[in-house]
KEDRENNU-909733 format. One record per atom (N, C-alpha, C): residue number from 1; residue in three letters; chain; atom name; x, y, z. Coordinates in steps of 0.05 Angstrom, whole numbers, plus 5000, padded with zeros to 4 digits. Example, Ala and Ser with C-alpha at 12.3 -4.5 7.8 and 13.67 -1.06 7.14 Angstrom:
BEGIN
(1,ala,A,N,(5264,4886,5156)) (1,ala,A,CA,(5246,4910,5156)) (1,ala,A,C,(5264,4934,5156)) (2,ser,A,N,(5257,4955,5142)) (2,ser,A,CA,(5273,4979,5143)) (2,ser,A,C,(5258,5001,5157)) 
! end
This chain:
BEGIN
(1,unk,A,N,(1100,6979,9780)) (1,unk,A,CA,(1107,6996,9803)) (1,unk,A,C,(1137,6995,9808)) (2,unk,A,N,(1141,7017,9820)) (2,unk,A,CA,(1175,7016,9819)) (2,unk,A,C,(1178,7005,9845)) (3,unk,A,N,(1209,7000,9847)) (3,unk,A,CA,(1208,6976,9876)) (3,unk,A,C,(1242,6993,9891)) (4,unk,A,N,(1245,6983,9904)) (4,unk,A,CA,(1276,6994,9920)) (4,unk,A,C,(1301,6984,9898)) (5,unk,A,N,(1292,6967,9885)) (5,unk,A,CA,(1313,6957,9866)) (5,unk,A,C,(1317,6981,9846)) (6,unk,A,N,(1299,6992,9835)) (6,unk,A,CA,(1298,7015,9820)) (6,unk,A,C,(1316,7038,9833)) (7,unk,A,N,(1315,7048,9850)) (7,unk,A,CA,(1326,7074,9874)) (7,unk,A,C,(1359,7051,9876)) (8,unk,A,N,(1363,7021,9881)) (8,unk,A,CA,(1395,7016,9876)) (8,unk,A,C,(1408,7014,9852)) (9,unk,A,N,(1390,7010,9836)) (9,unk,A,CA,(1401,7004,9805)) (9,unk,A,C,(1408,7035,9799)) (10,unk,A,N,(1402,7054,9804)) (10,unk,A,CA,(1408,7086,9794)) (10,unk,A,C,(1435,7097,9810)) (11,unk,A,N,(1432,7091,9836)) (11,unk,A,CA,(1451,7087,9858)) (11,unk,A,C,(1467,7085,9839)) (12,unk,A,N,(1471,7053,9833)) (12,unk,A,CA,(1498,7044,9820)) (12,unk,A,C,(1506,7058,9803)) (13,unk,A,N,(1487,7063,9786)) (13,unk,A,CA,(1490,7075,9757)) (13,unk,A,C,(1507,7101,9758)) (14,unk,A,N,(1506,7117,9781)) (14,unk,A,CA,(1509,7142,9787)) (14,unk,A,C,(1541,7131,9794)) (15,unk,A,N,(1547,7119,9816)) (15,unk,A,CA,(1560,7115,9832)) (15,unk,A,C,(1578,7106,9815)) (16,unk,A,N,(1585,7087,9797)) (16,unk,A,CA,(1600,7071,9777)) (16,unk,A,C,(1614,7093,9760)) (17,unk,A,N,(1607,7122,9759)) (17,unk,A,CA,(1629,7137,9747)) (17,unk,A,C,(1619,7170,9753)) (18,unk,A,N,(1650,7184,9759)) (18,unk,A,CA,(1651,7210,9765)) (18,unk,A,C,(1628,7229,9749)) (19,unk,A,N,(1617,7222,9720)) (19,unk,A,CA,(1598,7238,9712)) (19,unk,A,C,(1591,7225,9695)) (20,unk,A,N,(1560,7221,9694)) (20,unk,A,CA,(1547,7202,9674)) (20,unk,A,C,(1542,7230,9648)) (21,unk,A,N,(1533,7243,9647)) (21,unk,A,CA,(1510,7259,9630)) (21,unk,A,C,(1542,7283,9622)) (22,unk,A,N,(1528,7295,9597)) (22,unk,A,CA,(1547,7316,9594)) (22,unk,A,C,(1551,7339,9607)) (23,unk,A,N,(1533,7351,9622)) (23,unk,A,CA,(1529,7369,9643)) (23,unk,A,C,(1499,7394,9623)) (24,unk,A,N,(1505,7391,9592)) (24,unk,A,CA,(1488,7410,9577)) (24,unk,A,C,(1464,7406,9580)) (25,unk,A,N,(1438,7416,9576)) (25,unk,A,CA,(1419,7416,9580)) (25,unk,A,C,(1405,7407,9546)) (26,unk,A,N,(1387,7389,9548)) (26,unk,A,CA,(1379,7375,9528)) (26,unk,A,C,(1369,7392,9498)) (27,unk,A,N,(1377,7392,9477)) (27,unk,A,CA,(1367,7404,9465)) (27,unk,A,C,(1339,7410,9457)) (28,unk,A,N,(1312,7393,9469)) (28,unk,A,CA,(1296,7398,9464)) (28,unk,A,C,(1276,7417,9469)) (29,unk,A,N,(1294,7419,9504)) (29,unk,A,CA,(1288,7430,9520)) (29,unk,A,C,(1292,7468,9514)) (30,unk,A,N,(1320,7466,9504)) (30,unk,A,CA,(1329,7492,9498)) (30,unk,A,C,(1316,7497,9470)) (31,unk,A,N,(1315,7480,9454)) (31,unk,A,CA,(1291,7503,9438)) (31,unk,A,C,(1265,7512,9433)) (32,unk,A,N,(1255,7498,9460)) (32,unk,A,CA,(1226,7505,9472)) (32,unk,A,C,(1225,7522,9498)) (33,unk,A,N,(1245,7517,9509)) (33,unk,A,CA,(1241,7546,9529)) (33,unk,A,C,(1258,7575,9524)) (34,unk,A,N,(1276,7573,9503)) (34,unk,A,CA,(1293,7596,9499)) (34,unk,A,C,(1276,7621,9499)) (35,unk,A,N,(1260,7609,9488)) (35,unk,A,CA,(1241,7637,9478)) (35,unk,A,C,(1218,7649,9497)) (36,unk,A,N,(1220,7631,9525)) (36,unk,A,CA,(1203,7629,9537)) (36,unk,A,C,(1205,7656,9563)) (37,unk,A,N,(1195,7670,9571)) (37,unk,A,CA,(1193,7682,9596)) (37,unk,A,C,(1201,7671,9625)) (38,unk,A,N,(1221,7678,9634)) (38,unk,A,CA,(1226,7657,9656)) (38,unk,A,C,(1207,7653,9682)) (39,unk,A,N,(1200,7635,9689)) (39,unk,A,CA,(1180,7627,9707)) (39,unk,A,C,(1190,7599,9733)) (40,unk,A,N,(1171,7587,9735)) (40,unk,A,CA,(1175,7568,9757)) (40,unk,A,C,(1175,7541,9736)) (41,unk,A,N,(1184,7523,9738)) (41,unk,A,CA,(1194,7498,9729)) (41,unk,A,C,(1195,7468,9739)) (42,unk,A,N,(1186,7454,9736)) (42,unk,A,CA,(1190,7430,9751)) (42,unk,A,C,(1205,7407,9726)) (43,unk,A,N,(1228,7409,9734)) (43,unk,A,CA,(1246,7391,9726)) (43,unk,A,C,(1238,7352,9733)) (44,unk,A,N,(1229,7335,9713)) (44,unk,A,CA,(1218,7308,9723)) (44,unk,A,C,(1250,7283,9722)) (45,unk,A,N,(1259,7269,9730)) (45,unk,A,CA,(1281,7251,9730)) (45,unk,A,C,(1302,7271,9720)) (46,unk,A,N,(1318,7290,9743)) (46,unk,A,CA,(1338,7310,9722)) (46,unk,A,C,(1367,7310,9729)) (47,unk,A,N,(1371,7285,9738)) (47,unk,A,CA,(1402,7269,9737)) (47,unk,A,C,(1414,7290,9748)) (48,unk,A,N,(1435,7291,9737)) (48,unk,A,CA,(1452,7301,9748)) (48,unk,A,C,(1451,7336,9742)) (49,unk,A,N,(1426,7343,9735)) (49,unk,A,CA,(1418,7370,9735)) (49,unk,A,C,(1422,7396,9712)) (50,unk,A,N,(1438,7382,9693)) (50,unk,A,CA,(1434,7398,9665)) (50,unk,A,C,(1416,7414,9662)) (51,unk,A,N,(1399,7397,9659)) (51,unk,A,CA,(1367,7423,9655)) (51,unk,A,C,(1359,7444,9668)) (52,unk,A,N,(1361,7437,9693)) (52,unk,A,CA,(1353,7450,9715)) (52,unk,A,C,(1374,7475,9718)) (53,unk,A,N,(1400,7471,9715)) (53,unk,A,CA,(1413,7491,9718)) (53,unk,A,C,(1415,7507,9690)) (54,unk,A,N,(1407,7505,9666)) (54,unk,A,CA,(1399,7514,9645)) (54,unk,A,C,(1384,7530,9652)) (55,unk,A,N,(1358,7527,9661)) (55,unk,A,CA,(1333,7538,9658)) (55,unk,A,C,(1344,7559,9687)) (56,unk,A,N,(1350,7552,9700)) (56,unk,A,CA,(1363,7571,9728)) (56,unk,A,C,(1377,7603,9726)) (57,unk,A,N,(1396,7590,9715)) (57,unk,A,CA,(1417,7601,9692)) (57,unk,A,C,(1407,7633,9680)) (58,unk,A,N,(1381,7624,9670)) (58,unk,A,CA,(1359,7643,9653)) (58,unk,A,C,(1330,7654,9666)) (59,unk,A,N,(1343,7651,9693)) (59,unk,A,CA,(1320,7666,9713)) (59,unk,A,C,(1298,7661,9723)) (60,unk,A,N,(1296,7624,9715)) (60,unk,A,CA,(1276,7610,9717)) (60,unk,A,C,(1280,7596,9752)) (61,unk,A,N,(1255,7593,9764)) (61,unk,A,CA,(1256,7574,9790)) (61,unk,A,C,(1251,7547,9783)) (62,unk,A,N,(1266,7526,9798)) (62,unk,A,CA,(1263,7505,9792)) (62,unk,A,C,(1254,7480,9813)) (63,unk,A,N,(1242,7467,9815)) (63,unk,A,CA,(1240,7442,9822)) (63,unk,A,C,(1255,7422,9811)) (64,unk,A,N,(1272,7413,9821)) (64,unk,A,CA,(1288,7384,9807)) (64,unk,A,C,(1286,7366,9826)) (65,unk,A,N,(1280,7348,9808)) (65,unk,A,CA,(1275,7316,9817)) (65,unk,A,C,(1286,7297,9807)) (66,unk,A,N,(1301,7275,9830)) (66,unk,A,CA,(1303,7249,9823)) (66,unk,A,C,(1305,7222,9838)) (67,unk,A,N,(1307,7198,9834)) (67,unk,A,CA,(1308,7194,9845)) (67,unk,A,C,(1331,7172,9864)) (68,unk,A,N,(1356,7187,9844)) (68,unk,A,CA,(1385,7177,9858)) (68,unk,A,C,(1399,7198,9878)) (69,unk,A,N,(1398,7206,9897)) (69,unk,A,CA,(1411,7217,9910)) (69,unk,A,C,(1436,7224,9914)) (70,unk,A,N,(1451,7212,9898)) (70,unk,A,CA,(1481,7216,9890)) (70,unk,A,C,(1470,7232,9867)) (71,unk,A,N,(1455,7225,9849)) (71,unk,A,CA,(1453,7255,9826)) (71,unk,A,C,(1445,7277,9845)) (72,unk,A,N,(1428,7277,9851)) (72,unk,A,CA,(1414,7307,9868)) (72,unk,A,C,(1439,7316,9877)) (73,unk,A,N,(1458,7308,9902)) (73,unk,A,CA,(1481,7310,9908)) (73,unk,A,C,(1496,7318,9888)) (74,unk,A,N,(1500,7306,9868)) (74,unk,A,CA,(1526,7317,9847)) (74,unk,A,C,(1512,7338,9828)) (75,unk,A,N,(1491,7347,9826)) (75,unk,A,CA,(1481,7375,9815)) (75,unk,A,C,(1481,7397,9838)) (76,unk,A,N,(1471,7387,9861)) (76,unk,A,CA,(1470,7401,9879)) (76,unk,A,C,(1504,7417,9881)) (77,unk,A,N,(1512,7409,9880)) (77,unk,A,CA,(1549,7413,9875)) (77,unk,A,C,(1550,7437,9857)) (78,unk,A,N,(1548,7423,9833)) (78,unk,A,CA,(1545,7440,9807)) (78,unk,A,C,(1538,7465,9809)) (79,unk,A,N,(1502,7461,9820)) (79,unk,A,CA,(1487,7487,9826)) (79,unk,A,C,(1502,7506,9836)) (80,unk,A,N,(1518,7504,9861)) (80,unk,A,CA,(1529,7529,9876)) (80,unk,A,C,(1560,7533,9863)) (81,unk,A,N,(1566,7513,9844)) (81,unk,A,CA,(1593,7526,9835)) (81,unk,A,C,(1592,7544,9807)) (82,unk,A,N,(1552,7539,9800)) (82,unk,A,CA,(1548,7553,9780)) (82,unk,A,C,(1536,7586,9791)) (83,unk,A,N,(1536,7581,9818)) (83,unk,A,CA,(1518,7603,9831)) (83,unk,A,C,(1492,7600,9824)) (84,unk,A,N,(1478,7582,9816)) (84,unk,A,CA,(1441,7575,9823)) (84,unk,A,C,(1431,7565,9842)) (85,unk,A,N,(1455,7555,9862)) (85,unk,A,CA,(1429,7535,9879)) (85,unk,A,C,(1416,7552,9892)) (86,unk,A,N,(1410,7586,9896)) (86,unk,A,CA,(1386,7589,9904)) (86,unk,A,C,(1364,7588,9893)) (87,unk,A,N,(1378,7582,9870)) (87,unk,A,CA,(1344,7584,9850)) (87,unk,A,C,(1338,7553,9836)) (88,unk,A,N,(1339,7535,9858)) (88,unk,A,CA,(1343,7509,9852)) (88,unk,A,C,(1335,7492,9879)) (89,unk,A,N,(1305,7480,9884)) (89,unk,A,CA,(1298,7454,9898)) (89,unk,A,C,(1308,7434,9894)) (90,unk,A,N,(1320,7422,9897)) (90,unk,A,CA,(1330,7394,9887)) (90,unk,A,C,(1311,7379,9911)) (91,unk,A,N,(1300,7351,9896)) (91,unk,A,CA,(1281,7336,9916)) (91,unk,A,C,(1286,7304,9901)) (92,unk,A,N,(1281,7290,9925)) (92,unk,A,CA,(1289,7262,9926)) (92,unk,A,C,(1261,7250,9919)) (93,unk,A,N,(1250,7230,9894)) (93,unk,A,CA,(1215,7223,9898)) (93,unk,A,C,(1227,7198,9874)) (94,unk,A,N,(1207,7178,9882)) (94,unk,A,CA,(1204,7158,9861)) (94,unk,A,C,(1179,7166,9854)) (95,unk,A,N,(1183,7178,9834)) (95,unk,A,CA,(1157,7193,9821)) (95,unk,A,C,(1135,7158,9815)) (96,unk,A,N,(1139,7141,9822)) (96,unk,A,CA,(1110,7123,9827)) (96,unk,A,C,(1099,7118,9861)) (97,unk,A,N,(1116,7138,9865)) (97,unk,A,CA,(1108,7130,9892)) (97,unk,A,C,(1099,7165,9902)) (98,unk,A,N,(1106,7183,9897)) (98,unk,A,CA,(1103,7207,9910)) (98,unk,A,C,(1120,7231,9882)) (99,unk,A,N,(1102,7254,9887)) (99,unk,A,CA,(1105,7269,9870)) (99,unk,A,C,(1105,7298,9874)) (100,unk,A,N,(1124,7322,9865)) (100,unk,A,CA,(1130,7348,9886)) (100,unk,A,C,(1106,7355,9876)) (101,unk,A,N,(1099,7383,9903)) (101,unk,A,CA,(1078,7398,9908)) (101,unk,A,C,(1088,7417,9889)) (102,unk,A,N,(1060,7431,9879)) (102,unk,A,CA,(1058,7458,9874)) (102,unk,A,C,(1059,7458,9846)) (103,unk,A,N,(1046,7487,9835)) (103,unk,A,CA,(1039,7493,9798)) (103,unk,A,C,(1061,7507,9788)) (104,unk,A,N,(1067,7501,9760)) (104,unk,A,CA,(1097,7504,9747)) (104,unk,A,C,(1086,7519,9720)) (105,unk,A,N,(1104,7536,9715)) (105,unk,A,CA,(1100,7544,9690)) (105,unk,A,C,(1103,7536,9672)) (106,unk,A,N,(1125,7513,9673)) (106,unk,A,CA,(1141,7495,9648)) (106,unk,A,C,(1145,7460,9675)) (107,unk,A,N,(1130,7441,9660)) (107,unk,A,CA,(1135,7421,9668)) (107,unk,A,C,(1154,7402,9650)) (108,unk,A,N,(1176,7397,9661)) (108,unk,A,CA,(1197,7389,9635)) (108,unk,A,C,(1196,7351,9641)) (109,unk,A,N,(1197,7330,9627)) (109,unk,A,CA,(1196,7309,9621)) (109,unk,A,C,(1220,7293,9602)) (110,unk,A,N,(1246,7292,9607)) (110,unk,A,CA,(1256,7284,9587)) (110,unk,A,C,(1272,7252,9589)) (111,unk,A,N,(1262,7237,9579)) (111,unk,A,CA,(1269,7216,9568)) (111,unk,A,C,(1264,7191,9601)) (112,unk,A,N,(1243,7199,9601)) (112,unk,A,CA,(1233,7183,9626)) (112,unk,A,C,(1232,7146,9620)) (113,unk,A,N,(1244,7139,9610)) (113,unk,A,CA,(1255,7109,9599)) (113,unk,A,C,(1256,7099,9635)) (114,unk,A,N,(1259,7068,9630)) (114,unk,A,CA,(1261,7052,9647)) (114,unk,A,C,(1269,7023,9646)) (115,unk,A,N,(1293,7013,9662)) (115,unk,A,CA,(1293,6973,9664)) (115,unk,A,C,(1268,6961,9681)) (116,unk,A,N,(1255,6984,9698)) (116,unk,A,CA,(1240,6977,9716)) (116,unk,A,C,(1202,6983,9698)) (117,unk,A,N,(1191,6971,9718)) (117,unk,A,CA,(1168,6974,9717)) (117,unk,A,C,(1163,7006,9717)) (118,unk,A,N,(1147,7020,9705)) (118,unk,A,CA,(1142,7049,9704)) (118,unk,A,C,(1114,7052,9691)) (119,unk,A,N,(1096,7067,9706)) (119,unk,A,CA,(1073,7067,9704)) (119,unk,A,C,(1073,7099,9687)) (120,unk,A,N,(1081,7105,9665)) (120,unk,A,CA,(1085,7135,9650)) (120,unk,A,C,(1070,7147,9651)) (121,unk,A,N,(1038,7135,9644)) (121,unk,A,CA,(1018,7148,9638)) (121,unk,A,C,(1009,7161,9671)) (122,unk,A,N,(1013,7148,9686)) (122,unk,A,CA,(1004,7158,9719)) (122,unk,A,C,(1026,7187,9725)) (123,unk,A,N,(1047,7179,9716)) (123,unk,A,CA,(1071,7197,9716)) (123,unk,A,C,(1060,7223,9709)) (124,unk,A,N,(1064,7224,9667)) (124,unk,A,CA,(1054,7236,9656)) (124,unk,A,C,(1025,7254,9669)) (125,unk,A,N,(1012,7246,9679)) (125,unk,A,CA,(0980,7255,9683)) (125,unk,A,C,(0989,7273,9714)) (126,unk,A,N,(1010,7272,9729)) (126,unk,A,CA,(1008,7280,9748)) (126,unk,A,C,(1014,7305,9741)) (127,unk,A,N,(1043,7304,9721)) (127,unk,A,CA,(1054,7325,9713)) (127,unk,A,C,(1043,7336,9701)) (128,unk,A,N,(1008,7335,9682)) (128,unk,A,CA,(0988,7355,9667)) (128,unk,A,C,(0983,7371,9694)) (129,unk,A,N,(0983,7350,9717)) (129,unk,A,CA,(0957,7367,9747)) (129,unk,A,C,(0980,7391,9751)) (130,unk,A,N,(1004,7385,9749)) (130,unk,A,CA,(1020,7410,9760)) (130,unk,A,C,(1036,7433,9739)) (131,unk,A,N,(1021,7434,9717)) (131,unk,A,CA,(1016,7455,9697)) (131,unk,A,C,(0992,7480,9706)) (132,unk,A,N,(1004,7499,9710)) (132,unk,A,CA,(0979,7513,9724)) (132,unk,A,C,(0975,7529,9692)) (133,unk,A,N,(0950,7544,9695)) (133,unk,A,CA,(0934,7559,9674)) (133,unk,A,C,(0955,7568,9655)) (134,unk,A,N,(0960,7554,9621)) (134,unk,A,CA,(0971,7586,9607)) (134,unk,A,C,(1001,7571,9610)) (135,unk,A,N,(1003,7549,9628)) (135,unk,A,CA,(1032,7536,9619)) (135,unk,A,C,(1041,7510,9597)) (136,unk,A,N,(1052,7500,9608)) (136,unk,A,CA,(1071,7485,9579)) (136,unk,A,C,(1073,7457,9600)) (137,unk,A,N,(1069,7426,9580)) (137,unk,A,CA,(1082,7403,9592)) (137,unk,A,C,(1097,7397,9562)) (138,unk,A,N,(1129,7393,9570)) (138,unk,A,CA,(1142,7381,9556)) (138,unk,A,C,(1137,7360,9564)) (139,unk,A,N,(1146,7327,9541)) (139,unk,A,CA,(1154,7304,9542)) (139,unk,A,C,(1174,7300,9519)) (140,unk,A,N,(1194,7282,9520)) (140,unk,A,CA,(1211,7280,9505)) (140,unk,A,C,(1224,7259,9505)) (141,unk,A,N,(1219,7235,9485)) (141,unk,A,CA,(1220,7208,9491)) (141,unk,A,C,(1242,7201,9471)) (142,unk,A,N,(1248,7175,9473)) (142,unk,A,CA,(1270,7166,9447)) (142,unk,A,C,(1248,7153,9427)) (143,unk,A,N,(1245,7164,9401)) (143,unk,A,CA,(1229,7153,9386)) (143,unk,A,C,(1240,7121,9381)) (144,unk,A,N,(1269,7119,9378)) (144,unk,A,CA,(1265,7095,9365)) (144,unk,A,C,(1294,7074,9384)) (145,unk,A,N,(1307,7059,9383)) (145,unk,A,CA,(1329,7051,9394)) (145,unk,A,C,(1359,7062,9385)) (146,unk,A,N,(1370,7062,9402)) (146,unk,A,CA,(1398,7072,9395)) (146,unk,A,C,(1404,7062,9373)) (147,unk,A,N,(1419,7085,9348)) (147,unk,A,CA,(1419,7077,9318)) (147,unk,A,C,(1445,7046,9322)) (148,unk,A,N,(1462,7048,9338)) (148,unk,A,CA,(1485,7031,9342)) (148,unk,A,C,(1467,7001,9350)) (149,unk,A,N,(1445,6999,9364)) (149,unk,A,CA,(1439,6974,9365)) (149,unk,A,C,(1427,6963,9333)) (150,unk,A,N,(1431,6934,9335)) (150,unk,A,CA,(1419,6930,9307)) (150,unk,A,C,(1392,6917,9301)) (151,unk,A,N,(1386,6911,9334)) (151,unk,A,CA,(1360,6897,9336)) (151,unk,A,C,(1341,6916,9361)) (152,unk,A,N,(1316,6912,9350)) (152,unk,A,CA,(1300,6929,9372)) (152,unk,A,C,(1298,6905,9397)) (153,unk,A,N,(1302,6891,9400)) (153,unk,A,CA,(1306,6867,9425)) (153,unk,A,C,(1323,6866,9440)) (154,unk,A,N,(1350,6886,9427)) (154,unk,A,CA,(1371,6888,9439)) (154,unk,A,C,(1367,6911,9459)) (155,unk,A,N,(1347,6923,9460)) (155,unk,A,CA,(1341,6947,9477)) (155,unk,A,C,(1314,6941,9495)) (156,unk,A,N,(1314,6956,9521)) (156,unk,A,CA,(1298,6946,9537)) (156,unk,A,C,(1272,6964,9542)) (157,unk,A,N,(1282,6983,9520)) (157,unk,A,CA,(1258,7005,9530)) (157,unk,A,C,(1229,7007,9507)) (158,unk,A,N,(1205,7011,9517)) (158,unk,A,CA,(1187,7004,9491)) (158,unk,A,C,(1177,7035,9476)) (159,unk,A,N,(1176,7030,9454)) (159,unk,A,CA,(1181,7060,9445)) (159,unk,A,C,(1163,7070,9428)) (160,unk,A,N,(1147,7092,9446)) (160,unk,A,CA,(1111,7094,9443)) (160,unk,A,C,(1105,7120,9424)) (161,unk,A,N,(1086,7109,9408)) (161,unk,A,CA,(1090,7134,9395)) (161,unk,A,C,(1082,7161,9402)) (162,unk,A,N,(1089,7191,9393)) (162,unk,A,CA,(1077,7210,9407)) (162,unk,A,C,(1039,7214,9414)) (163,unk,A,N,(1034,7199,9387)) (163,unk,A,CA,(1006,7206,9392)) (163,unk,A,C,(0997,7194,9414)) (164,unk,A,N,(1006,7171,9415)) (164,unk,A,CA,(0989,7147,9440)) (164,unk,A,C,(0998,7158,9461)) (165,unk,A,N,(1027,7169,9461)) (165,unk,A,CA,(1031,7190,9499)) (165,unk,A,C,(1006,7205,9500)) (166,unk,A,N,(1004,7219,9485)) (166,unk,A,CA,(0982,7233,9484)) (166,unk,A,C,(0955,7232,9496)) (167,unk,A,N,(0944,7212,9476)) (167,unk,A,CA,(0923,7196,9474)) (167,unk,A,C,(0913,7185,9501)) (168,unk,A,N,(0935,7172,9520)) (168,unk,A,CA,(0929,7156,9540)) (168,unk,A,C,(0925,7171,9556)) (169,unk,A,N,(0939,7196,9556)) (169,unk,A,CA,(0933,7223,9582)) (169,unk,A,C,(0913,7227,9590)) (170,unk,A,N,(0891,7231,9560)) (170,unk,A,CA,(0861,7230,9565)) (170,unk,A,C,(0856,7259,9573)) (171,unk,A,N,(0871,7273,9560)) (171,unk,A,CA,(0868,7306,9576)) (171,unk,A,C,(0844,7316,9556)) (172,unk,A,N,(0832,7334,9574)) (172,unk,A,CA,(0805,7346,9572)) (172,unk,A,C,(0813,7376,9542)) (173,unk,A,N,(0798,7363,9524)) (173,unk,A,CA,(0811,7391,9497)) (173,unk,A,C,(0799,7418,9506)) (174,unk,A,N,(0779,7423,9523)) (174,unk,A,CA,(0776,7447,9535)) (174,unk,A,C,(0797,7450,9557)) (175,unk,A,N,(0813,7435,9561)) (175,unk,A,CA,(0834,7454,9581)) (175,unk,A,C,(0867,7447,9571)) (176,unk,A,N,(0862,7433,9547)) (176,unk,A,CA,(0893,7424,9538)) (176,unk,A,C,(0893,7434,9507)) (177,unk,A,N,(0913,7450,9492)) (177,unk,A,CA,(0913,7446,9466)) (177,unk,A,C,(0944,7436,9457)) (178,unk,A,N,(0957,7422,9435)) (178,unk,A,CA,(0983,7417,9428)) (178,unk,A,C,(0996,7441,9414)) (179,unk,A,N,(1014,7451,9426)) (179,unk,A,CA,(1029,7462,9412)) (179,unk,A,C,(1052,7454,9396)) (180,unk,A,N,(1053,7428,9401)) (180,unk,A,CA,(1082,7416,9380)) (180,unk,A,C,(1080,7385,9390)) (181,unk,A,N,(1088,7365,9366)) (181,unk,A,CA,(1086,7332,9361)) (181,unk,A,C,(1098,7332,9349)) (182,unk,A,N,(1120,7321,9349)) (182,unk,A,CA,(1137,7323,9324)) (182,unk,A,C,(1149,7286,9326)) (183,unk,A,N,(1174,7291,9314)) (183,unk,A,CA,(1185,7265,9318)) (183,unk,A,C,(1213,7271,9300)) (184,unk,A,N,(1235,7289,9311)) (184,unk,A,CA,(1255,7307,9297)) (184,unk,A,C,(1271,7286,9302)) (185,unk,A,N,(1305,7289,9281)) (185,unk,A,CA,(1328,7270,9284)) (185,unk,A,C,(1344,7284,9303)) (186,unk,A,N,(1368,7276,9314)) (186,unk,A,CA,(1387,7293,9332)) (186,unk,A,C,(1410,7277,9321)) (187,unk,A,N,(1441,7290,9316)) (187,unk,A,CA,(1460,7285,9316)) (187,unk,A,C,(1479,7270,9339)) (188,unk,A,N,(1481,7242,9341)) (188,unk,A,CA,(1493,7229,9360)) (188,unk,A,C,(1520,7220,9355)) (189,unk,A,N,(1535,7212,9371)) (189,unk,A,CA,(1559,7202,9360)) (189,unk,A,C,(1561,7167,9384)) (190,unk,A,N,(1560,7145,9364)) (190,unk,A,CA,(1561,7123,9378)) (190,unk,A,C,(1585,7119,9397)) (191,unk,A,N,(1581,7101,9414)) (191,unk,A,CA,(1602,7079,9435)) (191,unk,A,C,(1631,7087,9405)) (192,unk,A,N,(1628,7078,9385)) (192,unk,A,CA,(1656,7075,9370)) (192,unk,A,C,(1661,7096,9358)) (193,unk,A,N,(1650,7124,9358)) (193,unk,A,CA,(1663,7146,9354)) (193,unk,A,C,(1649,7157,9336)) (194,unk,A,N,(1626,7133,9319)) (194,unk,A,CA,(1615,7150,9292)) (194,unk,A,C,(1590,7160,9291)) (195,unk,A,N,(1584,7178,9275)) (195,unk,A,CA,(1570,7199,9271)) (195,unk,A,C,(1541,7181,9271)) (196,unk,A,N,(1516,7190,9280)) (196,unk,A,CA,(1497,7179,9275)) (196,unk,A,C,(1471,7200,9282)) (197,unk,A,N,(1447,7198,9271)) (197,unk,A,CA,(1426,7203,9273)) (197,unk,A,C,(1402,7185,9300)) (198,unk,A,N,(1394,7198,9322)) (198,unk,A,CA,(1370,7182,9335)) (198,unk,A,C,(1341,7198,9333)) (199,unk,A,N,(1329,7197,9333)) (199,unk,A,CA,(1300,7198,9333)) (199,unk,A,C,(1290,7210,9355)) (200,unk,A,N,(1274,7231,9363)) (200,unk,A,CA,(1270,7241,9387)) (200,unk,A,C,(1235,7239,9386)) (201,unk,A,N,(1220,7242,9400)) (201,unk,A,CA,(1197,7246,9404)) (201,unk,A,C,(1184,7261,9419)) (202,unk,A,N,(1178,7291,9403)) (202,unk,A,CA,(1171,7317,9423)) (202,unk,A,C,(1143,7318,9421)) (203,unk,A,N,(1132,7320,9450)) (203,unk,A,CA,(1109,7328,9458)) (203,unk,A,C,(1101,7352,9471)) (204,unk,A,N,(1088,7379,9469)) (204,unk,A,CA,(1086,7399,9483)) (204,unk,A,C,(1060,7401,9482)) (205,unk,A,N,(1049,7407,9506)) (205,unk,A,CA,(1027,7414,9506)) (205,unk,A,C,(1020,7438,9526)) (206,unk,A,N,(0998,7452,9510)) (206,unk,A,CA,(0991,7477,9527)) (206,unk,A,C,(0961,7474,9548)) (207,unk,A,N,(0975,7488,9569)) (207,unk,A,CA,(0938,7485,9589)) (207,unk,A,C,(0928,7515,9579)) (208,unk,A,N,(0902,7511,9570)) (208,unk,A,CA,(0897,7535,9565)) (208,unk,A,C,(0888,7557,9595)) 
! end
C-alpha cells in the first residue's frame, strides 16, 4: 500500500530540479494513438504532463493524474502556455488509495514503476473498469533494467513480464481482446553520454 512517504519522496523528486522529464510524449504512446480518432483519455502517473498535452494537442480530452502536486502544477503551467489547459483535468490521486471518475476512450499507463509498495494489478484492473465499450488500455512497462546498470540488484524495480500483466488482470475474453504484446527496443542515451538500447514492454488491450 502506498503511504505519505510515497506523495514526499515524489515531492522531492519533483522539487530537486526545474524539469525532470523531457517535456515529449512517450513514444509508445504516439505510435498507438497517432492513428487513433481523438476522444477522451485518462492519462495514469503523467508527471509533468508530456502525454497529456500530446494527446490534447490532437483534439483529445484528458484526465491527468498524479500524484506530486508540484508536477500537476508544472504541467498545469505548460498546458496554458501550450493553449490546452482547457482540454486538460489535471487531478491529484494516489492511485492506491483513490481513482478518477468516469469512461475513457484511451486509458494510458506508462511506466508505473515504484520504491514504494504498489499494488499494479489493483491499479491496472481499475483502469480496465474505466475503458468504456470499443476502447483501448495501454500499459507500458520497462522490460528489463537500465542497460547502464550492470546488475539487476542494482535496480529497485521488479520487471514483469507482459504476459503475467496480463494474466493477473484476469479480464473476461468476452469483453477484452489484445491488440498488441510486444516487448520492442528504444534508443537511449546513458548518465555518460552513450548510445544504448532499453527494452520496453507494450501491452494494449481492446474492450470489445
Amino acid at each position: 500500500m502506498s503511504t505519505p512517504d510515497a506523495k514526499q519522496h515524489w515531492e522531492e523528486r519533483y522539487g530537486s530540479q526545474d524539469r525532470i522529464w523531457s517535456g515529449r510524449a512517450n513514444v509508445r504512446l504516439v505510435e498507438v494513438a497517432s492513428g487513433l480518432e481523438p476522444g477522451t483519455a485518462l492519462d495514469l502517473g503523467s508527471g509533468e504532463g508530456g502525454d497529456a498535452m500530446w494527446l490534447a494537442e490532437r483534439g483529445w480530452r484528458v484526465v491527468a493524474v498524479d500524484i506530486a502536486e508540484t508536477a500537476l502544477r508544472r504541467a498545469a503551467e505548460d498546458a496554458a502556455a501550450r493553449g490546452v489547459a482547457d482540454r486538460i483535468d489535471f487531478q491529484q490521486h494516489d492511485l492506491s488509495e483513490s481513482f478518477p471518475d468516469g469512461e475513457f476512450d484511451l486509458v494510458n499507463a506508462q511506466f508505473l514503476h515504484s520504491t514504494f509498495p504498489l499494488d499494479r494489478t489493483a491499479i491496472f484492473s481499475a483502469a480496465a473498469r474505466a475503458v468504456r465499450p470499443g476502447g483501448l488500455l495501454l500499459i507500458v512497462d520497462h522490460g528489463t533494467p537500465p542497460p547502464w546498470l550492470s546488475e539487476l540488484h542494482d535496480h529497485h524495480h521488479t520487471f514483469t513480464p507482459p504476459d503475467e500483466v496480463v494474466a493477473a488482470l484476469d479480464l473476461p475474453e468476452s469483453e477484452w481482446e489484445p491488440a498488441e504484446i510486444r516487448s520492442p527496443m528504444r534508443d537511449v542515451t546513458t548518465p555518460d553520454g552513450e548510445s544504448a538500447q532499453w527494452a520496453d514492454n507494450v501491452i494494449l488491450l481492446r474492450r470489445r
